[in-house]
C-alpha positions as a Markdown table, in Angstrom:
| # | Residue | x | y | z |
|---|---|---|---|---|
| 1 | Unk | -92.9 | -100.3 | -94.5 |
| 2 | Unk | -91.3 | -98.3 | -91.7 |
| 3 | Unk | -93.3 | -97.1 | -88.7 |
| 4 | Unk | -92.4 | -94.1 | -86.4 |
| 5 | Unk | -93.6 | -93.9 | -82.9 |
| 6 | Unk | -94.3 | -92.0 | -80.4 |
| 7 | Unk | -95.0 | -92.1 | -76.7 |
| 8 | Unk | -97.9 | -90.4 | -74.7 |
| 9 | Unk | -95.6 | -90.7 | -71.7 |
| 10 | Unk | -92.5 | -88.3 | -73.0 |
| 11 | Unk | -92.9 | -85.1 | -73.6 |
| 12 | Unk | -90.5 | -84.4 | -76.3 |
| 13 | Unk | -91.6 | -87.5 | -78.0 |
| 14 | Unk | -95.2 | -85.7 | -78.5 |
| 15 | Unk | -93.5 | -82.7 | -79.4 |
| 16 | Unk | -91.6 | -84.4 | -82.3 |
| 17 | Unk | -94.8 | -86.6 | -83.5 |
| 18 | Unk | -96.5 | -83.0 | -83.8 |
| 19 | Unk | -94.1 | -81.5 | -85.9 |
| 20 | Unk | -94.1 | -84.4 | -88.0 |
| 21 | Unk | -97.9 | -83.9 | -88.4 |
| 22 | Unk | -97.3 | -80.4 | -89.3 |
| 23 | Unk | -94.6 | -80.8 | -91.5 |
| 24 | Unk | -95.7 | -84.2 | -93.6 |
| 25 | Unk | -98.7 | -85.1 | -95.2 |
| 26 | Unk | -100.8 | -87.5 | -93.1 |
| 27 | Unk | -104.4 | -89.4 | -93.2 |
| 28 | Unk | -105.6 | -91.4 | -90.4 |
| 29 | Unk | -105.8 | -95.0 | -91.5 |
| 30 | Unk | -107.4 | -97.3 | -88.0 |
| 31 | Unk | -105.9 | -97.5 | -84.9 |
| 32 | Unk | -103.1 | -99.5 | -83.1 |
| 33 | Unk | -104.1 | -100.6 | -79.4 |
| 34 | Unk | -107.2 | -97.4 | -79.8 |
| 35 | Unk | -104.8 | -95.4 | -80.6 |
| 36 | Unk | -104.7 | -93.6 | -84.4 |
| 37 | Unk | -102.4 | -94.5 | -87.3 |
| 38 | Unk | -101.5 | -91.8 | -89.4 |
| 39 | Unk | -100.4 | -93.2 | -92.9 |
| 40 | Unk | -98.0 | -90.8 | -95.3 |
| 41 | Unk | -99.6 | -89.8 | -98.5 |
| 42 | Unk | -96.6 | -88.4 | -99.9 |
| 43 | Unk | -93.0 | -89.5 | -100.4 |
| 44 | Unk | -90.0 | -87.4 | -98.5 |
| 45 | Unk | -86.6 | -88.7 | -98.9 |
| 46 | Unk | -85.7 | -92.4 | -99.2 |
| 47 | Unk | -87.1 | -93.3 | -95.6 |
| 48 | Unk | -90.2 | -91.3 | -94.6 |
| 49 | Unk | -92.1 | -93.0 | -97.8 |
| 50 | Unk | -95.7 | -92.7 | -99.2 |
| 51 | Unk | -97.4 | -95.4 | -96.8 |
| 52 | Unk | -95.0 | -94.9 | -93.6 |
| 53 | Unk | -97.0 | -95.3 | -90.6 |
| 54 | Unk | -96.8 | -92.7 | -87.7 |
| 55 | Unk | -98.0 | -94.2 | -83.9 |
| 56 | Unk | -98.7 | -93.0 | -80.1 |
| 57 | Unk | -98.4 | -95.8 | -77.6 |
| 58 | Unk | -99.2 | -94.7 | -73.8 |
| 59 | Unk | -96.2 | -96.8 | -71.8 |
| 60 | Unk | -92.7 | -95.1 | -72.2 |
| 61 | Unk | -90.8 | -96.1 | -75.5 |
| 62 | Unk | -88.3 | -97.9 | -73.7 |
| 63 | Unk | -90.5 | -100.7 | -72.7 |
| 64 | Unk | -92.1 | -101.4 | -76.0 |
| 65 | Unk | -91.4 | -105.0 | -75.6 |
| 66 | Unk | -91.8 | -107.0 | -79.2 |
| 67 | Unk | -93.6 | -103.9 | -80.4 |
| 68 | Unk | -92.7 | -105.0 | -83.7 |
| 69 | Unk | -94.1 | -108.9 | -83.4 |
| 70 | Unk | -97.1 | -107.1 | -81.7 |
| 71 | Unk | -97.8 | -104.5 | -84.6 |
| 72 | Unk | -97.1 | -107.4 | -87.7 |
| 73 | Unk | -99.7 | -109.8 | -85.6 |
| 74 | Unk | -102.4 | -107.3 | -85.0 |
| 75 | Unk | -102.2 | -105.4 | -88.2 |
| 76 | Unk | -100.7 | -108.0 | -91.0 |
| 77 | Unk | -98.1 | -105.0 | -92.3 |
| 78 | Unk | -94.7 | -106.2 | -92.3 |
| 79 | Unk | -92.2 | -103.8 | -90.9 |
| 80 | Unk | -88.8 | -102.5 | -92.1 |
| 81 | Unk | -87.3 | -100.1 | -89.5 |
| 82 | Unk | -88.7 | -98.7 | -86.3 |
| 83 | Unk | -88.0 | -94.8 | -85.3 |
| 84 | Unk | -88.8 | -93.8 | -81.5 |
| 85 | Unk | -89.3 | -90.0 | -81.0 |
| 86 | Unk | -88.0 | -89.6 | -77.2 |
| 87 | Unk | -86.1 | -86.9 | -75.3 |
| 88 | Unk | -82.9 | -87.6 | -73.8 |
| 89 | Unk | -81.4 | -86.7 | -70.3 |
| 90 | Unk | -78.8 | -86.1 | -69.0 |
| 91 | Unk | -77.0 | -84.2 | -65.6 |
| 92 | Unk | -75.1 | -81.9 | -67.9 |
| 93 | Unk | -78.4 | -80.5 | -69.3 |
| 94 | Unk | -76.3 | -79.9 | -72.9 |
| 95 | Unk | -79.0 | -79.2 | -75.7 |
| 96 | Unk | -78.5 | -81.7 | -77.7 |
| 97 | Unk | -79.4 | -83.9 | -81.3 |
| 98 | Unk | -79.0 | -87.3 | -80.9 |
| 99 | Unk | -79.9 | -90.7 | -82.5 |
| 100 | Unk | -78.7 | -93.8 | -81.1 |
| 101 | Unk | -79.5 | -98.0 | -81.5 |
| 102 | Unk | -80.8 | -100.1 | -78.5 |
| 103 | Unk | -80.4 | -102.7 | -76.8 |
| 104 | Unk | -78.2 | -104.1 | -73.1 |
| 105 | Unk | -74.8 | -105.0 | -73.1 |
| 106 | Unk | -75.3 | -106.2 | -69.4 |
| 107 | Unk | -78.5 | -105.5 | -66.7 |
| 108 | Unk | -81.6 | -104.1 | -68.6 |
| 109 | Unk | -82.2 | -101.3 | -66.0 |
| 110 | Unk | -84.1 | -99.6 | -68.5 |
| 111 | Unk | -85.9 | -101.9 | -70.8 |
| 112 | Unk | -85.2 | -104.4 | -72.8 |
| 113 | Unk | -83.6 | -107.9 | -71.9 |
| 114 | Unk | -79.9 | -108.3 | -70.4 |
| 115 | Unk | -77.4 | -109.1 | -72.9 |
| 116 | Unk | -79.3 | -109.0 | -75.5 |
| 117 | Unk | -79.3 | -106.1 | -78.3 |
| 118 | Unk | -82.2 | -104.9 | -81.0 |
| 119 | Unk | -81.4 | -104.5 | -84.6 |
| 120 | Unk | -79.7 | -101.6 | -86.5 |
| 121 | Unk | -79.6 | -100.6 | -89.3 |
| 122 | Unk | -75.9 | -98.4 | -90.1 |
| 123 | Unk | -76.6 | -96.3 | -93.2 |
| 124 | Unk | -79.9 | -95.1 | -92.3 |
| 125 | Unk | -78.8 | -94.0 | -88.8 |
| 126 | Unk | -75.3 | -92.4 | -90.1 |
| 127 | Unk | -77.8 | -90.6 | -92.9 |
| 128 | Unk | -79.5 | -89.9 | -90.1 |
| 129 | Unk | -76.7 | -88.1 | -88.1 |
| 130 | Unk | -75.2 | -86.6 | -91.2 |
| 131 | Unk | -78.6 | -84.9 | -91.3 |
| 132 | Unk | -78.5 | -83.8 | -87.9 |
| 133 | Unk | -75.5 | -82.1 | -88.6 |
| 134 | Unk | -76.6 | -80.4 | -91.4 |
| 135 | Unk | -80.0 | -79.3 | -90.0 |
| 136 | Unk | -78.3 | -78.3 | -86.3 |
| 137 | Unk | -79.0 | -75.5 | -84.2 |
| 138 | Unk | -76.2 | -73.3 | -82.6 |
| 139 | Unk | -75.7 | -74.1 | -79.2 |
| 140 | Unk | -76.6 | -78.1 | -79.8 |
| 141 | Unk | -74.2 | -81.3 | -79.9 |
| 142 | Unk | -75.2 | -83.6 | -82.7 |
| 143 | Unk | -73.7 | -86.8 | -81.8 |
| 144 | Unk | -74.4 | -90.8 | -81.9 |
| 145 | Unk | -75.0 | -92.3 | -78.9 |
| 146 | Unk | -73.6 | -95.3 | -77.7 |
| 147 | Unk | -76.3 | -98.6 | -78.0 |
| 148 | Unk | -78.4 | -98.4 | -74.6 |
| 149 | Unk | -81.7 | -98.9 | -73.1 |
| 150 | Unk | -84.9 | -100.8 | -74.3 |
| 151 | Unk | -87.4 | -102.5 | -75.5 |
| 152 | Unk | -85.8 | -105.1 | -77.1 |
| 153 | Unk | -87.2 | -105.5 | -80.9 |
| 154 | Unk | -86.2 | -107.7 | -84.0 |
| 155 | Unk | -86.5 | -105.2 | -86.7 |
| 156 | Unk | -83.5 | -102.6 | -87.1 |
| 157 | Unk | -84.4 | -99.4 | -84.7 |
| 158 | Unk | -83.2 | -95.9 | -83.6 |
| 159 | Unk | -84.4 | -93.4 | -81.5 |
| 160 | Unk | -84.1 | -89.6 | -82.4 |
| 161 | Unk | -83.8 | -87.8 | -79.3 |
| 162 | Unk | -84.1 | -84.3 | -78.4 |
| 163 | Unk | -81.5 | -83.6 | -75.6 |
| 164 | Unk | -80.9 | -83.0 | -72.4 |
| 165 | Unk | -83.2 | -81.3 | -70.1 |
| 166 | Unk | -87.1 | -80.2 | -69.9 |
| 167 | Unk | -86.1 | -77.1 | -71.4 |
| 168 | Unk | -85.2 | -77.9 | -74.6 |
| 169 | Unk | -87.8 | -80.7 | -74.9 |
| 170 | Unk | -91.0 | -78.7 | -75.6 |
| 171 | Unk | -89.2 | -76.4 | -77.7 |
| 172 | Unk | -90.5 | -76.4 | -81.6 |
| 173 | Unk | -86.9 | -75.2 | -82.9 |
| 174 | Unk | -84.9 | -78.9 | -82.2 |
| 175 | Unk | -88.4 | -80.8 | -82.8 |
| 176 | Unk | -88.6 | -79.4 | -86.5 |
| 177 | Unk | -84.6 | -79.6 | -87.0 |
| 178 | Unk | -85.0 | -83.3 | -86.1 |
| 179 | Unk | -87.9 | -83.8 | -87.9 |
| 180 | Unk | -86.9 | -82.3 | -91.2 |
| 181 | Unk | -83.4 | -84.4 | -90.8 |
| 182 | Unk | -86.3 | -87.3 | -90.6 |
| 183 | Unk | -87.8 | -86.2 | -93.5 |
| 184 | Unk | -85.2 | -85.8 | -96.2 |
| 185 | Unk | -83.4 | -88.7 | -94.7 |
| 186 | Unk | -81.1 | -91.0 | -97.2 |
| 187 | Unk | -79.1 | -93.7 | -96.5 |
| 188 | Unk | -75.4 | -92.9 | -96.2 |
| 189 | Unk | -72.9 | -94.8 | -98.3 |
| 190 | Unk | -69.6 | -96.9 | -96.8 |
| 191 | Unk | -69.0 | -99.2 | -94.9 |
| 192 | Unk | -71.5 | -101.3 | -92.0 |
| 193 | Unk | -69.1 | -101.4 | -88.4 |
| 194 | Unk | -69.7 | -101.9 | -84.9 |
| 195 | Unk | -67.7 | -99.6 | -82.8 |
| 196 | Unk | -65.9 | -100.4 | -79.5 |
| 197 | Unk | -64.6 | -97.8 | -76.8 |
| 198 | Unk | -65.1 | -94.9 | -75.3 |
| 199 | Unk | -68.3 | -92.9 | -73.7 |
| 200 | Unk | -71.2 | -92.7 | -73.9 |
| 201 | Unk | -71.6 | -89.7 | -76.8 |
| 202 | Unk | -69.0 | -91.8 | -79.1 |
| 203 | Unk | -67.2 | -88.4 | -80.3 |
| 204 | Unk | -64.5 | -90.7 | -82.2 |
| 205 | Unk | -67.2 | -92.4 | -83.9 |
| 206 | Unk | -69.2 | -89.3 | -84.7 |
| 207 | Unk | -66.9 | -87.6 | -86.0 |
| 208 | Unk | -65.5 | -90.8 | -88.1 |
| 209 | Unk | -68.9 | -90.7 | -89.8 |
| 210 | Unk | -69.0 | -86.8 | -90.7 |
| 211 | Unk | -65.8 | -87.3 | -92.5 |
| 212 | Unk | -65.5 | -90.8 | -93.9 |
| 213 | Unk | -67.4 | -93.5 | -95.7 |
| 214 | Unk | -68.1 | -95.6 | -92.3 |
| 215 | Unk | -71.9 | -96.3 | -91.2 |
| 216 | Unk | -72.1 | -97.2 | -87.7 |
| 217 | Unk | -74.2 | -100.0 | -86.4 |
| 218 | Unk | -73.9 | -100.8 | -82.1 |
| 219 | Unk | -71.4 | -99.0 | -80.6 |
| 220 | Unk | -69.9 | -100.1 | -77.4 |
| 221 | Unk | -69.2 | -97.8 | -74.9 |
| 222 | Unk | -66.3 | -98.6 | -72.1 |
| 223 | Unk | -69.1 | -99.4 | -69.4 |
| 224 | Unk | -70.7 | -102.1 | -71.4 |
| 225 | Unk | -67.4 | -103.5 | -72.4 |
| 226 | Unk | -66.8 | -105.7 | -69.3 |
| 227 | Unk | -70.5 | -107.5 | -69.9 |
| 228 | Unk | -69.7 | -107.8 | -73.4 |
| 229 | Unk | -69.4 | -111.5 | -74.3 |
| 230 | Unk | -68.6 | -113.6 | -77.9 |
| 231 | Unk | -72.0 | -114.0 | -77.9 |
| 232 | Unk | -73.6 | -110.9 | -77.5 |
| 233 | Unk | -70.8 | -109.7 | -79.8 |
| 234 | Unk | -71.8 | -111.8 | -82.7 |
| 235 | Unk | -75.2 | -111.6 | -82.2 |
| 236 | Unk | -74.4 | -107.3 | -82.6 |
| 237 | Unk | -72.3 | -108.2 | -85.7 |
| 238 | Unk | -75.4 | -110.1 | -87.4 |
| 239 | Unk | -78.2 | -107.8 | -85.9 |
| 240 | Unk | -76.5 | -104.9 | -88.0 |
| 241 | Unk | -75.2 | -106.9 | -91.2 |
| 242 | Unk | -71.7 | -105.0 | -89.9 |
| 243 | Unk | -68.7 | -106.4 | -92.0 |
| 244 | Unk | -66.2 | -105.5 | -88.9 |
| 245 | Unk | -65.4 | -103.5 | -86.2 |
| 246 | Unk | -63.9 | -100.1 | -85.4 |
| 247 | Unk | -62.2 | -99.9 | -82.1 |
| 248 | Unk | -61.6 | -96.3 | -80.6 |
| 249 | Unk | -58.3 | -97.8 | -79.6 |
| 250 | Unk | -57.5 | -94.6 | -78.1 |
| 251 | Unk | -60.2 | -94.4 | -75.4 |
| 252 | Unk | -60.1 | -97.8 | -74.0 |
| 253 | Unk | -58.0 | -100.1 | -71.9 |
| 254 | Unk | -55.1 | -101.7 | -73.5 |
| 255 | Unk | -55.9 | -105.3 | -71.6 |
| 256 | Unk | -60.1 | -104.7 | -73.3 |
| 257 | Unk | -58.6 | -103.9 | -76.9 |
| 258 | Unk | -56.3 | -106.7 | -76.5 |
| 259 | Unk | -59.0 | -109.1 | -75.5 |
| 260 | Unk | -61.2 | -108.0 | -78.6 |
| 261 | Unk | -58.7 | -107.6 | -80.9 |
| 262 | Unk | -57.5 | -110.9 | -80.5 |
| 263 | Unk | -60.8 | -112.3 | -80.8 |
| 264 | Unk | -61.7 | -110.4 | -84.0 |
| 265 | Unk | -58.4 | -111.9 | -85.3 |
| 266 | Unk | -59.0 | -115.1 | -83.9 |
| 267 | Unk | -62.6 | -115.8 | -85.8 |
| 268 | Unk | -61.5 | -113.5 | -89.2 |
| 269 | Unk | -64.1 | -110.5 | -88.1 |
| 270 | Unk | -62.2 | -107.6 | -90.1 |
| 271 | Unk | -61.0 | -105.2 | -87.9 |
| 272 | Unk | -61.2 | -101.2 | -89.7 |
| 273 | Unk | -59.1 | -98.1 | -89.2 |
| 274 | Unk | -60.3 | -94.5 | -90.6 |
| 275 | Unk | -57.7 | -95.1 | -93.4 |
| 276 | Unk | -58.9 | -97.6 | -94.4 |
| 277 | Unk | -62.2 | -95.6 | -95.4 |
| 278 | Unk | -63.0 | -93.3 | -98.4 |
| 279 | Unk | -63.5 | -89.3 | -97.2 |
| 280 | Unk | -66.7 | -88.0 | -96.9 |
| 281 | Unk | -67.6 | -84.8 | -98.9 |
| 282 | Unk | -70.8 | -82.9 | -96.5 |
């Protein structure tokens, strides 16, 4: 079963949860914490399945601690995938579409435990984003972000984010085009990676999923590389079933790709380029 929440404390994020109440079928089924759950009665795509379970919690998302232990404890459903419904920010105030996977390379600033990274699940995010792109609105970046932020969970999570400033998050336009990516979602084919290097808005590993058979997992951006440790590496690798990584060689430091290279060599962690991967027909 997969769950979808929402948060009373973001404003985008109740935007989103009432399109999808507009646009879905939905019948209130208890309540989680006082709080309703709305049940699907009708499938829609391969994710957003009859008996998906829609939530509002009242703290911000990002500190949603064990949400997923707390929800399998209190109500006895065992859980899937997670999706958050959140707005993102940023200084540029760029509309934007995003989806991202979470979790701290170093400090949890913003929820979630240092070092330590949720689970993620490649093809249905990249279906996700492939979507997005499909469903975009002129004037709007679709783009992966790069893994970031809490609340640190088990089961494999994204957030869906509506992007980057008050203005856009209230709007209905973004909310339904997110939404309807949502609800036709299927999971995209090739192959599960972690990618390393460059910002934040990953637009080599964007764009390597709009045009080849490569499902992204965590993606490390160049200011989480220096916290990045073999550890929290290989816990990434196995939180995401990824069966190597993909380094935007390109956008990083030659000493960082060195370092990682070596060790992906070193412990027989396949290492990808994008011609190594079948072309994607959109």
């Amino acid at each position: 079963m997969n769950l979808i929440i929402a948060s009373e404390a973001d404003t985008a994020s109740i935007n989103l949860k009432s399109r999808l109440l507009e646009m879905a079928k939905w019948l209130v089924d208890g309540n989680f914490n006082g709080r309703k759950i709305w049940r699907l009665t009708e499938n829609y795509g391969d994710f957003c399945l009859k008996n998906t379970r829609l939530i509002t919690i009242e703290k911000l998302h990002i500190h949603a601690e064990r949400i997923d232990q707390e929800w399998e404890e209190k109500t006895g459903m065992v859980l899937e995938n997670i999706v958050f419904l959140s707005r993102h920010k940023a200084a540029s105030g760029r509309p934007s579409l995003t989806v991202h996977p979470i979790g701290n390379w170093g400090k949890a600033d913003y929820g979630g435990v240092e070092g330590k990274v949720s689970g993620a699940s490649p093809k249905w995010m990249t279906g996700l984003l492939l979507n997005i792109y499909k469903n975009r609105l002129p004037g709007y970046d679709v783009c992966f972000e790069a893994t970031h932020h809490g609340p640190l969970v088990e089961k494999p999570t994204m957030f869906l984010e509506i992007g980057s400033g008050e203005e856009q998050w209230e709007l209905k336009e973004p909310a339904e085009a997110l939404i309807k990516s949502l609800l036709e979602l299927e999971a995209a084919n090739g192959v599960n990676t972690i990618g390393i290097g460059g910002g934040h808005y990953t637009p080599r590993f964007t764009e390597a999923a709009m045009t080849h058979k490569v499902c992204f997992g965590h993606m490390i951006a160049n200011y989480g590389i220096s916290a990045l440790t073999p550890e929290i590496l290989d816990a990434a690798i196995k939180s995401c079933n990824a069966d190597g990584l993909y380094f935007h060689r390109k956008g990083m430091k030659k000493a960082d790709y060195r370092k990682w290279k070596k060790y992906a060599d070193e412990n027989e962690i396949p290492v990808f380029n994008q011609s190594d991967y079948e072309k994607r027909n959109l």
